[in-house]
N, C-alpha and C positions, 0 to 999 in steps of 0.2 A: 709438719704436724698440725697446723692448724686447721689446714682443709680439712682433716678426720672430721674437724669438731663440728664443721657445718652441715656435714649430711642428719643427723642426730639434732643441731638446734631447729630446721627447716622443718622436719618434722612435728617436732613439739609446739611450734609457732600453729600448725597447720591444726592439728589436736585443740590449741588452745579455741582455734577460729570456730571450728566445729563444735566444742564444747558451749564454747558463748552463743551458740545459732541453737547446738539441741536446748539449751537453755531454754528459749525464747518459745522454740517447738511445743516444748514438755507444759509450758505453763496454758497452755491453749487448753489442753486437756483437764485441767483443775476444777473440780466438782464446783468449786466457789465460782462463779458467775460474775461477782464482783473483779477477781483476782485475771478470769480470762480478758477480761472488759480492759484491764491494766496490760495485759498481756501483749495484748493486740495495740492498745496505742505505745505501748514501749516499741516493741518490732515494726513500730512504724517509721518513730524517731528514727531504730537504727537503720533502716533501709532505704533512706533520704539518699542517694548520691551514691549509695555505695553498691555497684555490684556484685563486689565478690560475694557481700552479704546476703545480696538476694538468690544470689547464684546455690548457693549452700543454704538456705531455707526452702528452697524448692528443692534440693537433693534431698533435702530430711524430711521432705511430704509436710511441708506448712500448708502448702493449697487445698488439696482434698480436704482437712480441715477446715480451713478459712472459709470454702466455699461451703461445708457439710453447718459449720453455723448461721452461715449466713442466709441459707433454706430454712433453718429450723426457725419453727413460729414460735417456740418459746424461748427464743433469742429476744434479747431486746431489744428495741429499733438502735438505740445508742451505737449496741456490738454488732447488728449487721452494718450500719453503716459503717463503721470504724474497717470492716471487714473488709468491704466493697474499697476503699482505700487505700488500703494493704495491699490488697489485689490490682488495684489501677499501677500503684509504686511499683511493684515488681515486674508488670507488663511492659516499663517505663526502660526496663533494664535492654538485653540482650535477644536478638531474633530467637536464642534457642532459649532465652525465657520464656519467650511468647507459645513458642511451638509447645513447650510443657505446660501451660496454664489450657491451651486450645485443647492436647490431647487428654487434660482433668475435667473436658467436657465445662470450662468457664462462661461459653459463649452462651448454652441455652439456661446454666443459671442466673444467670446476670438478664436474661431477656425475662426470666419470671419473675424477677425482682420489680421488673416497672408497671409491676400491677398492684406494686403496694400506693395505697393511699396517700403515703408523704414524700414531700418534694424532695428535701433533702436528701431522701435514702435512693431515690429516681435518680436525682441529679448525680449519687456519688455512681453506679451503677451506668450509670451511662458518660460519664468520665472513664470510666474504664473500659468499656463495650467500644469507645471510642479509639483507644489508644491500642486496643486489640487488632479493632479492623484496620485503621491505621497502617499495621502493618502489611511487610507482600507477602510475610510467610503466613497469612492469615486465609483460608479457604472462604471470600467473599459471599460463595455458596449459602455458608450457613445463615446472612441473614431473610433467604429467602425460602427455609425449611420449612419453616411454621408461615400459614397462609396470612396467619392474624397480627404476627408481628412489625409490616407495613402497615396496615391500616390504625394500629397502634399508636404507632413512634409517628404517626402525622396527629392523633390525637393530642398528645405530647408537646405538640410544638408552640403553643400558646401559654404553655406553663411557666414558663421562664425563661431570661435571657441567657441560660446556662442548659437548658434543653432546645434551646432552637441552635445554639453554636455545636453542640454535640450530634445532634440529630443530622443536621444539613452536614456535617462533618463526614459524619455516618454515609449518609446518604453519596455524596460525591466520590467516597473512596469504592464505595460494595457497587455502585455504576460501571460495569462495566462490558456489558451486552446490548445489542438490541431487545433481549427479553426483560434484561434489569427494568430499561430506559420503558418499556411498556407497563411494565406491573407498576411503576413510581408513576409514571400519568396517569395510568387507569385508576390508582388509591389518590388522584389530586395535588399531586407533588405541586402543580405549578401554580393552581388558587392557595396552597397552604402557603408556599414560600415567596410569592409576589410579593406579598406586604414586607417581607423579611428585609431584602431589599431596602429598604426606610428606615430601620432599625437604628436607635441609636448609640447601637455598640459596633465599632468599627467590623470586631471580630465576627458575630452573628451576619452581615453585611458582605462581608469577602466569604463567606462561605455560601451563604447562598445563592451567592452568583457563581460559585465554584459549582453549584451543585445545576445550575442553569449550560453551565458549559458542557457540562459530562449530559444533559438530557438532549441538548440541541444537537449534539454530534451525532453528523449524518443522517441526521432523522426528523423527515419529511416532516413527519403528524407532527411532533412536539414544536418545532419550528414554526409550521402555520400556524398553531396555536398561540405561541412567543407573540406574533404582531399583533397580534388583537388586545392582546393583555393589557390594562391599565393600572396604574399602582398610582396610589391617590389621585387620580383622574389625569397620570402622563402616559401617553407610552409606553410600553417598556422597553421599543427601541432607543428613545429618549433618555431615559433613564442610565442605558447603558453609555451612550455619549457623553452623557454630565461625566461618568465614573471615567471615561477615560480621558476626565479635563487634565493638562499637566499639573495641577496643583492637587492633585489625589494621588496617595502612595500607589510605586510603579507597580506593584502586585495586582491592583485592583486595574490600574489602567489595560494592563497588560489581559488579564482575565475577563474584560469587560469587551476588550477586543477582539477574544477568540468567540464568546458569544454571539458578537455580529456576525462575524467572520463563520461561523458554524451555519447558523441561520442563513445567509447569503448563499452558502455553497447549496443546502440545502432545500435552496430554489423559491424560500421567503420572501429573500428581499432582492430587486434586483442589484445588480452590479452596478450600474452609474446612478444607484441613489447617494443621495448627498451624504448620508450617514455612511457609506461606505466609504465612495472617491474623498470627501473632505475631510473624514472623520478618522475611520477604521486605520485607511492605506496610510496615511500621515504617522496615527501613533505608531503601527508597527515599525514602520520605517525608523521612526526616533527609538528604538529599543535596539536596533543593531550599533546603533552610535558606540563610539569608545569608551563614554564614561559612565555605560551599565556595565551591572557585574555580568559575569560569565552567564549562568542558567538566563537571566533575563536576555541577553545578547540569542543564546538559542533557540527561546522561546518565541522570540519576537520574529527572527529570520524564518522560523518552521511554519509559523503560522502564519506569513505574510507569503511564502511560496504555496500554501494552501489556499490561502485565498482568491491569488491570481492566474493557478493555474490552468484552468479552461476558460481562461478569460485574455484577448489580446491585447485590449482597449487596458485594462487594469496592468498591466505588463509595460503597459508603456508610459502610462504615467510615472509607476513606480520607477521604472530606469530612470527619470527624468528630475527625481524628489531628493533632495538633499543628498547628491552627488552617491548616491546608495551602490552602485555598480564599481566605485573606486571605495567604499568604504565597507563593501566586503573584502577584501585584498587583504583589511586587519585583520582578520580573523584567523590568515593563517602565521599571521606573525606574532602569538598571543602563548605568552608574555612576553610583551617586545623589551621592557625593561625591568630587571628583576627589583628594581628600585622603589618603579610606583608600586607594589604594594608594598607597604610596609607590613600587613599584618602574614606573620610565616604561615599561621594555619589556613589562613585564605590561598598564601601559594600554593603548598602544597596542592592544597584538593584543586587548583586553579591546572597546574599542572597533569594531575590524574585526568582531567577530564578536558583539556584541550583540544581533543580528537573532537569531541561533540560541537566543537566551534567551525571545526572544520569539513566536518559531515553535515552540521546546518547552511553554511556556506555554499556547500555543493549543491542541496536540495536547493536553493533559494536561486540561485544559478540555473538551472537545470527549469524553474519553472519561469523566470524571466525570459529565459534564450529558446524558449517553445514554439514560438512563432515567428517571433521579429526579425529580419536578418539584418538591422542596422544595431539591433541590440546582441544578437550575435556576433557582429563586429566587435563594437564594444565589449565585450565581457572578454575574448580571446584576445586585444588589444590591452587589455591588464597588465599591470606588471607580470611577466612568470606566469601566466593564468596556465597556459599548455603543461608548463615544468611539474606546475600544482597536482593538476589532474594526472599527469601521468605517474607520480610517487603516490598520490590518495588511491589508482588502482591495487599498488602493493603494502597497502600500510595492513598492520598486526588487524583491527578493528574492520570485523566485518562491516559494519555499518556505514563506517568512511568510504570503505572499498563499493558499496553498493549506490551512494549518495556519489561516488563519482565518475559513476557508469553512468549512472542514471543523467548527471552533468555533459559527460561526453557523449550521451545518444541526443540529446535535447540539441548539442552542438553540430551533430551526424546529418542535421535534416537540411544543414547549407552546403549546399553546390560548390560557394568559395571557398568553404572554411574547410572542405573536404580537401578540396586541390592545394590549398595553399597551407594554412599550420596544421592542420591532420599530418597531410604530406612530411610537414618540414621536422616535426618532432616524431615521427615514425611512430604513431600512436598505436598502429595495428598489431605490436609487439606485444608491449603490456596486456593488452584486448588477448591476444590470444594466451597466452600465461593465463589469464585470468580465467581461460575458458574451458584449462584442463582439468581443475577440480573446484568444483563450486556449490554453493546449496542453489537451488533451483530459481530463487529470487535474484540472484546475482544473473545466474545464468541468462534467465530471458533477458533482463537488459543487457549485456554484455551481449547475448546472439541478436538483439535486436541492431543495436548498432553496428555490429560486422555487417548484417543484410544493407546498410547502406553505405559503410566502406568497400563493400563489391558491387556497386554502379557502375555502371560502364563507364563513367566521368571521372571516376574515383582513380588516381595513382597509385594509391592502394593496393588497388584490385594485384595487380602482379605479382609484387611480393605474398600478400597473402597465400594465391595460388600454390606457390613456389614453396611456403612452408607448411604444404601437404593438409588442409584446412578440410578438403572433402571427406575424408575420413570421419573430424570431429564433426563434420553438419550432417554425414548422413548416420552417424552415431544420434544426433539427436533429434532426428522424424522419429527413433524408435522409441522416444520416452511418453511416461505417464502423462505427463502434463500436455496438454491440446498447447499450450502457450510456448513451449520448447519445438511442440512437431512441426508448428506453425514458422517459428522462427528458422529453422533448422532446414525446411522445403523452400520459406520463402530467398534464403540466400542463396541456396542452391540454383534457383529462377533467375535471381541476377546475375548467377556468372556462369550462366549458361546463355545468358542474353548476349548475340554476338559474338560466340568463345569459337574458339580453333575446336576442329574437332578432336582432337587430342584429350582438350576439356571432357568437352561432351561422352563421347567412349568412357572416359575414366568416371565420371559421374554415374554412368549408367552401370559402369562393373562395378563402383563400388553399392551404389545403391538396392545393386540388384534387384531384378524384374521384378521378386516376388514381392519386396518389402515397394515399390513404385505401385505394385497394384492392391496393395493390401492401402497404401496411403488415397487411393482412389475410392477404395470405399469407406473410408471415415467419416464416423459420424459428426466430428463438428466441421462446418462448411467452408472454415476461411482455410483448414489443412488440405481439403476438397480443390477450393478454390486455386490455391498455389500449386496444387501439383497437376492441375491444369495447365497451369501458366509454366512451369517447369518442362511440361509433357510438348507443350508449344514453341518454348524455345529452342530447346533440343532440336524439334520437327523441322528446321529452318534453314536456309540455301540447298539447293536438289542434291546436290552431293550427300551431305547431312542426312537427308531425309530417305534417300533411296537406301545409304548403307542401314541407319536405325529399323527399318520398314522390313528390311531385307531380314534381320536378324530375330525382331521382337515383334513385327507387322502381326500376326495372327492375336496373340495376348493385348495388343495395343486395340486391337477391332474391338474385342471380345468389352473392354474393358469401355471402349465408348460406347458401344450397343447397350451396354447396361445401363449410363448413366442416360440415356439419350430415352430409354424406357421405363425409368423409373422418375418417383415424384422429385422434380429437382427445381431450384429457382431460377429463374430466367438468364441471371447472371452464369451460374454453373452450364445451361444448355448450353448459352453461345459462345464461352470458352471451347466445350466440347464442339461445336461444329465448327467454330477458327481452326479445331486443330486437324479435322476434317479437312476444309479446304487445302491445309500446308498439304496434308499428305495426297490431295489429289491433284499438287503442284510438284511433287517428285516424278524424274523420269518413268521409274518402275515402278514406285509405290504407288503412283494409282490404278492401275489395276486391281490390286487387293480393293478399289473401290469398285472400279467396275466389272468384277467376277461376283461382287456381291449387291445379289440384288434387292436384299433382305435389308441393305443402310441405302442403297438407292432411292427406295422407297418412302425411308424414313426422312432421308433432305429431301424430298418432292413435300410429305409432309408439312415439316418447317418451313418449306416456303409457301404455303398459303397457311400458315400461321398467322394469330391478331397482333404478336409481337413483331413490329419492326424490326429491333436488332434480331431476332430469329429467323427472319426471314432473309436479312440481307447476309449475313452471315450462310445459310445454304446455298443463296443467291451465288453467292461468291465460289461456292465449293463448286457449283457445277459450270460456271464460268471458265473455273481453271479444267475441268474435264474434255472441255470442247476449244479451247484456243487450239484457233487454224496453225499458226506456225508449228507445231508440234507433231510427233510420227503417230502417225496412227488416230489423227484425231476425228480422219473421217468418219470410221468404224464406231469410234464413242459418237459420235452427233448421230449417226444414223439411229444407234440401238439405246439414245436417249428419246430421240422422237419417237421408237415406236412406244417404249414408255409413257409418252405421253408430256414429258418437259417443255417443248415447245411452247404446246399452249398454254402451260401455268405462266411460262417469261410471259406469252404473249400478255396475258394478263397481266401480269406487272408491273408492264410496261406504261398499263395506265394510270398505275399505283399514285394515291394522294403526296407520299412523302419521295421527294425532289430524289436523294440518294437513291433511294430504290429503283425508281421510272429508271434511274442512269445506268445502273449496275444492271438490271434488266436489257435496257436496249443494247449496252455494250455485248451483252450474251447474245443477243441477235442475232447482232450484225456477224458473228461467227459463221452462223447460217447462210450468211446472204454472201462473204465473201466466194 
């Protein structure tokens, strides 16, 4: 019987909650000015801490009011400001507080309020302006609707040490474009907030270096501008060094490093200046240590793989700096002991987000092992390093799964590491799993690194074969993305490099001719490029070349005549006439060159071309036309000379560059034999 009683008391609880909130509602509305003025700091009191209360004052429409006094001019400054506070409290609550204050139209009231004359009503108004945008379910957008309200909120920032921490607040969260990063330089962002910098409130300080971090990312202009800056007659690369002394809280050291670190990539400062190698690379490095918390551990590894990675010289110091290559290995043992922490809410959320230790890991990996093959040594010489990567391809979290592709293609570019722990941990498995359903970001890494587990060096290579892979690579020349069709042709090019013709056939049936010549006329050049190289290898030992010739030879002419006469880069021609010469190195297939005398013409052409390699490259084609051992080759040398070939070799022969005079007189001497 009791439980009866509970459906009926939860109710009335519920009633009571409501009644005490329309309470609060009702007296807003009271003709008495004095009595609303009470109203609003009562609802203030009770909205301190507690959501459910705010939660239920925004269901009974307190905003639309709150905001409707706090417009009216015949409000008092006292009740708008008390208003504006109410308002920042409630913002302070839940994401779908915010989303209801945002869709009550809060943002463009609260930016009309900072044209009132007093500080205090500015300051509460942008306390709350602040903890709106703040948030992510906040459309950053609107603070750049109205043109006037940047050049405003920089007017602003000399008002007080409570408009320069909101502002700069402001500023670093609504950053988040190239267009943002332009209109905040163009309104002065960086002579307003230099000085800020020097501040002597910690909080004003860490923000506007926050908001230096979000300007300098990846962008050129704000960064050349950064090094010139002075801020009381230092530097402001300087400045940022003092901030990452170890005796400065890690937030600041940490934020002060991505600044350089931003700056640097963005071609400021170089790479072996001191402020970076002694300064930058050191703190990040000490932020991956054990005894920072989690986010700082991530932040410091992401940002230190960003700052080294087009750099090799920076790659190898950092391998080298407080044993950093064995003190990422923690990162996947985290929480190694449920002990050290003592605080449970720190585990908990430690635990939620362990994957990000493990996805920074991988990136920081991945830009280490980019070059060095001594440092790729070491990193796959880790504890379990292989066991890692290969469970991070199938972990729940996209992100891991990408940061450990990204790890194992950075890994893909050694020779060794192909043949020996590739080999040994059967990596090419995972790899392919991975490559059957993917978002397109995964995908190009994952097909980038398959392209170099199919090297002809690669162990790999066979198995792959064997679990039927051409299917998925010629599935992906057909995609949107130029970065997939590229990947997708260029593996296909290595394992056709050398392959049994069994390969080769099955490549070509599955690729089919059409989608091969539709990949020939693409518009971006390195999908061009490979499937030249693809068209090339295919083309190779005469067996190969007379059966492919025999079957697709008229489409394959067609398909070089076009590229051979239209605007193409020097690189693209002499692929196209290497694959010329293969074919006029098959038994049968050359014919199909010397029945046509419409491409015969065209390599005479090339060969009194101003390009070397175009020239030695046709050179070559009509080389293999006229070798003596061959049937039939007298018939081709006759009805080349009355063409006219002779005399161009002859000339060649006297050609400035050594290879050519060579490959020239060897064609000769054909003649003379």
């Amino acid at each position: 019987m009791e439980c009866l009683l509970e459906a009926p008391l939860r109710i009335s609880v519920l009633s009571e909650v409501t009644a005490t909130s329309r309470h609060y509602v009702d007296r807003l509305f009271d003709p008495d000015p004095q009595k609303v003025l009470q109203g609003v700091i009562d609802m203030k009191n009770a909205v301190i801490g507690n959501n459910k209360q705010k939660a239920n004052l925004i269901v009974l429409g307190a905003v639309p009011r709150l905001l409707y006094l706090l417009q009216q001019s015949s409000s008092s400054l006292e009740l708008r400001t008390e208003c504006a506070v109410v308002l920042g409290s409630l913002a302070m609550g839940t994401e779908n507080n915010i989303k209801s204050l945002v869709d009550c139209h809060i943002i463009p009231a609260l930016l009309q309020g900072l044209l009132s004359p007093d500080l205090i009503f500015i300051e509460a108004c942008l306390r709350c302006l602040r903890t709106v945008f703040i948030s992510p379910v906040t459309p950053v957008q609107l603070l750049y609707t109205d043109p006037t309200v940047i050049p405003h909120l920089m007017s602003l920032l000399s008002s007080s040490q409570r408009t320069q921490e909101y502002i700069t607040q402001i500023f670093s969260h609504c950053c988040k474009t190239p267009e943002h990063q332009t209109v905040l330089f163009n309104h002065g962002a960086i002579q307003n907030i230099a000085p800020l910098l020097i501040s002597p409130s910690y909080k004003v300080r860490m923000q506007a270096l926050k908001c230096f971090s979000v300007l300098a990312y990846e962008n050129t202009q704000v960064s050349m501008t950064l090094v010139n800056v002075l801020v009381d007659g230092e530097l402001l690369s300087q400045v940022f060094v003092k901030m990452m002394q170890r005796d400065q809280p890690i937030e600041m050291q940490l934020t002060a490093a991505k600044c350089l670190t931003y700056m640097c990539r963005a071609g400021a400062i170089r790479t072996d200046d001191s402020c970076i190698v002694l300064k930058t690379l050191p703190c990040l490095v000490r932020m991956c240590s054990k005894e920072h918390l989690l986010e700082e551990r991530v932040e410091g590894a992401e940002t230190l793989a960003y700052l080294m990675e087009p750099d090799v010289e920076l790659q190898r110091i950092a391998s080298t700096t407080d044993h950093l290559v064995a003190m990422l290995a923690d990162y996947f043992k985290y929480p190694s002991s449920v002990s050290a922490i003592t605080d449970i809410k720190r585990l908990d959320h430690d635990l939620k987000h362990a994957h990000e230790l493990r996805q920074a890991a991988f990136k920081l990996y991945a830009s280490l092992g980019s070059n060095d093959e001594d440092i790729r040594k070491k990193i796959t010489e880790t504890e379990n390093m292989m066991d890692r990567i290969v469970s991070g391809l199938s972990e729940s979290s996209i992100k891991v799964r990408l940061a450990a592709v990204r790890c194992l293609h950075s890994l893909s570019r050694s020779v060794q590491q192909l043949r020996t722990s590739f080999h040994d941990h059967a990596v090419w498995k995972p790899l392919m799993k991975l490559l059957q359903n993917a978002p397109d970001e995964v995908l190009v890494m994952a097909s980038s690194t398959l392209c170099n587990l199919l090297l002809e060096f690669s162990p790999s290579k066979e198995p792959i074969l064997e679990s039927g892979v051409i299917e998925l690579l010629c599935s992906l020349t057909q995609s949107d993305s130029p970065a997939l069709r590229v990947n997708g042709i260029w593996a296909l090019m290595n394992m056709a490099f050398q392959a049994d013709q069994k390969v080769k056939v099955e490549i070509v049936r599955c690729l089919g001719t059409e989608q091969l010549f539709r990949l020939l006329s693409d518009p971006d050049t390195n999908v061009l490029m490979k499937t030249l190289g693809l068209l090339r290898n295919l083309l190779s030992t005469r067996p190969h070349i007379d059966q492919i010739m025999s079957s697709h030879g008229k489409q394959i002419m067609q398909a070089v005549t076009l590229i051979l006469e239209a605007e193409h880069s020097i690189e693209v021609k002499e692929q196209t006439l290497c694959i010329l010469a293969n074919i006029a190195d098959g038994n049968t297939a050359k014919e199909l060159l010397m029945t046509n005398d419409d491409m015969l013409q065209k390599v005479k052409y090339y060969m009194g071309h101003s390009n070397v390699k175009l020239q030695l490259a046709a050179t070559f084609c009509i080389s293999n036309l006229i070798w003596n051992e061959e049937d039939g080759s007298q018939e081709r040398q006759d009805k080349l000379r009355e063409m006219g070939f002779v005399d161009v070799l002859h000339k060649l022969t006297q050609a400035s560059d050594p290879n050519l005079s060579d490959r020239a007189k060897t064609a000769m001497q054909q003649y003379l034999a």
